[in-house]
N, C-alpha and C positions, 0 to 999 in steps of 0.2 A: 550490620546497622546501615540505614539508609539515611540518606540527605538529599531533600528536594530545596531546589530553587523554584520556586513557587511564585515568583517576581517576574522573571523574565521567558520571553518563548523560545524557544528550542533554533530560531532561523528567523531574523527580523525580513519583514514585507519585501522592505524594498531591497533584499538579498536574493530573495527567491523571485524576483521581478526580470533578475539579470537573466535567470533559466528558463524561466515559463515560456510557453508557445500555444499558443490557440489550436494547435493540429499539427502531427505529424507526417511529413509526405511518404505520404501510403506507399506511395511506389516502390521507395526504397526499405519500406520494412517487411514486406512481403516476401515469404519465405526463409527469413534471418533465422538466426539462432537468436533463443529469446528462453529466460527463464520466468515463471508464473508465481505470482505469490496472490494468497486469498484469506480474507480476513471475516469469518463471517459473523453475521451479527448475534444474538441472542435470540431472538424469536422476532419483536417486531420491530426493529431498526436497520440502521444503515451498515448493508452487507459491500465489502469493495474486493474488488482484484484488480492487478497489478502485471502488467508485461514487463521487464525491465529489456533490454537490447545492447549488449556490450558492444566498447567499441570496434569498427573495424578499418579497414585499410580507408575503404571510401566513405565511412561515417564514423570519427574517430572519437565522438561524444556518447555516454551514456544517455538511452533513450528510456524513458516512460511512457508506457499507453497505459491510462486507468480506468476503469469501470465502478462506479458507484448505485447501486441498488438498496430501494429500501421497499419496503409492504405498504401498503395503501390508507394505512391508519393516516387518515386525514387530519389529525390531533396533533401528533408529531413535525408536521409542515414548518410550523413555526417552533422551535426550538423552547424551553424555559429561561432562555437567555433572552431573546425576544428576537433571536436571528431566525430569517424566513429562507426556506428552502427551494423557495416556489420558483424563483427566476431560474436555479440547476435543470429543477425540473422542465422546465420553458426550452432550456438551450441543449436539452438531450444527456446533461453533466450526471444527473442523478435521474434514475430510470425508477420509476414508481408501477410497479408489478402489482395486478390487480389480483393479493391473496392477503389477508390480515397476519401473516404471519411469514417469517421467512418460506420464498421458493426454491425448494434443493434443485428440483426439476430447472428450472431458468437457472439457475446458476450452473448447473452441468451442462446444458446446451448452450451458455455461454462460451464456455470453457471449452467444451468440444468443437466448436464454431472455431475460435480463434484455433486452435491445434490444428484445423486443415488451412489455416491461412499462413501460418506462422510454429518454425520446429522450435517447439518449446523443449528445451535438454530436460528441466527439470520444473517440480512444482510446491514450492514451499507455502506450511500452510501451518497455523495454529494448533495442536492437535483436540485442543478443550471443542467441540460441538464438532467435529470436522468429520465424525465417523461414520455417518449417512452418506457422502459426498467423496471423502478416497478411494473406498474401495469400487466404485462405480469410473471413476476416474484412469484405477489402474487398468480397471480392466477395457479400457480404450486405451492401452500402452502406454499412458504417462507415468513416467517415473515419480510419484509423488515422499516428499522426504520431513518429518514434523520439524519443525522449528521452536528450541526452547524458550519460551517465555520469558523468562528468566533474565535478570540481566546481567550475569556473563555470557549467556545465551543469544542476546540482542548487541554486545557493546561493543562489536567490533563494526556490524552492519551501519550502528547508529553515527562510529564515529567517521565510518566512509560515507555514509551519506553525507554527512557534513561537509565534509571534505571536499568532495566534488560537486559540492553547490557552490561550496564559495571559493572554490577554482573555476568556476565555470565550464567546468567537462562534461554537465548533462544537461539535457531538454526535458520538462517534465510537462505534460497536459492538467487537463482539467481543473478549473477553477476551485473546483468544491476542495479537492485534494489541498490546495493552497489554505484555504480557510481552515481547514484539520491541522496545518501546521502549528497557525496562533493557537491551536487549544492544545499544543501541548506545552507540558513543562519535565524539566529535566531528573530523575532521580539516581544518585551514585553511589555504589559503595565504598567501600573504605580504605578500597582496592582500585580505585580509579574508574570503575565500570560505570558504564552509564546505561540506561535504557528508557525511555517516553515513556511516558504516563501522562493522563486526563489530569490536571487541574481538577480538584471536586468544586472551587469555589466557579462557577457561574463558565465555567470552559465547559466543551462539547465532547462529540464524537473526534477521534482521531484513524477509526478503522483505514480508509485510505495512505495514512503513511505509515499503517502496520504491514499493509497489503504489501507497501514497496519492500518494507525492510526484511520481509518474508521473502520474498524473491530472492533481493542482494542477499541476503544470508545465503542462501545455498551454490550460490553463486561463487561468494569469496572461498566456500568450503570446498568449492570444485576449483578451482585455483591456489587453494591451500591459504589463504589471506583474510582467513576465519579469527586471527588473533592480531590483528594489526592496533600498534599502541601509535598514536600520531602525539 
């Protein structure tokens, strides 16, 4: 059995205010170890990926670099909530790819793009659409790993994300990603698990912080901290 909190968002603004950054200095995350997570969309929405960057000796915070991609359906710009997409699109935040439909093609030379910049260990991804795009993936040597859906699947990811937001241990980019937060809301079961979910009432896309949790997930499994109860 599930129970959503449907009232409140998942990380209030001015929480995730304290970690946001307008840009990451490149310098130092170039060549890092870095895990991928990728969330992609349905056909014609808003497809995200996600770099996370553990800490290290001389960068001792959890980093995010996000990518947000949608299709060209002009319709979509403006959301049914009556949020407008247009200034992401303006500031480089969400990249409008000129096909009416998801591009695997852009999405893979994204992905391959960042893999010569940055050693990505591993690449967690949803496995529902994902099956045009792994196996292309692997065979460029990334280790790609499915991430279950599910929320014992998600609840340990979701409760360290939490976690290090509101300790202040990570930097996250991109605006639009912020805006994905307020649309989510929380569902748990009966068992303490929790995992995001869409709001159906008048909330958005949240792909973008699916993208993170896809990362962090395979992440905490490669450290063994896949079952953390906080």
């Amino acid at each position: 059995m599930f129970f959503a909190n449907l009232d409140e968002v998942f990380i209030e603004e001015e929480i995730l205010d304290r970690v946001w950054v307008n840009s990451h200095d490149e310098d130092s995350l170039l060549g890092e170890d870095c895990y991928l997570g990728f969330d992609l969309s349905s056909t014609r929405d808003i497809t995200s990926v996600s770099l996370m960057f553990p800490p290290t000796d001389t960068n001792p915070k959890f980093r995010f670099k996000n990518f947000n991609i949608k299709t060209n359906n002009i319709k979509n710009r403006v959301r049914k909530n009556g949020f407008d997409l247009s200034p992401f699109i303006e500031s480089g935040e969400l990249v409008e790819v000129d096909s009416p439909t998801i591009d695997y093609d852009y999405i893979f030379d994204l992905i391959s793009g960042l893999a010569e910049r940055y050693n990505i260990l591993k690449v967690g991804y949803d496995m529902w659409s994902a099956a045009l795009l792994t196996p292309k993936l692997k065979n460029e040597g990334l280790m790609c790993e499915a991430v279950s859906q599910s929320v014992g699947g998600l609840s340990g990811a979701t409760k360290y994300l939490e976690k290090i937001i509101y300790d202040e241990d990570v930097l996250i980019d991109n605006a639009l990603n912020k805006w994905m937060f307020g649309n989510i809301r929380l569902y748990f079961d009966s068992n303490g698990n929790v995992k995001p979910m869409k709001n159906k009432k008048g909330c958005d896309t949240i792909d973008g912080v699916m993208a993170m949790l896809n990362c962090l997930s395979v992440y905490l499994k490669d450290i063994n901290e896949d079952k953390l109860v906080f």
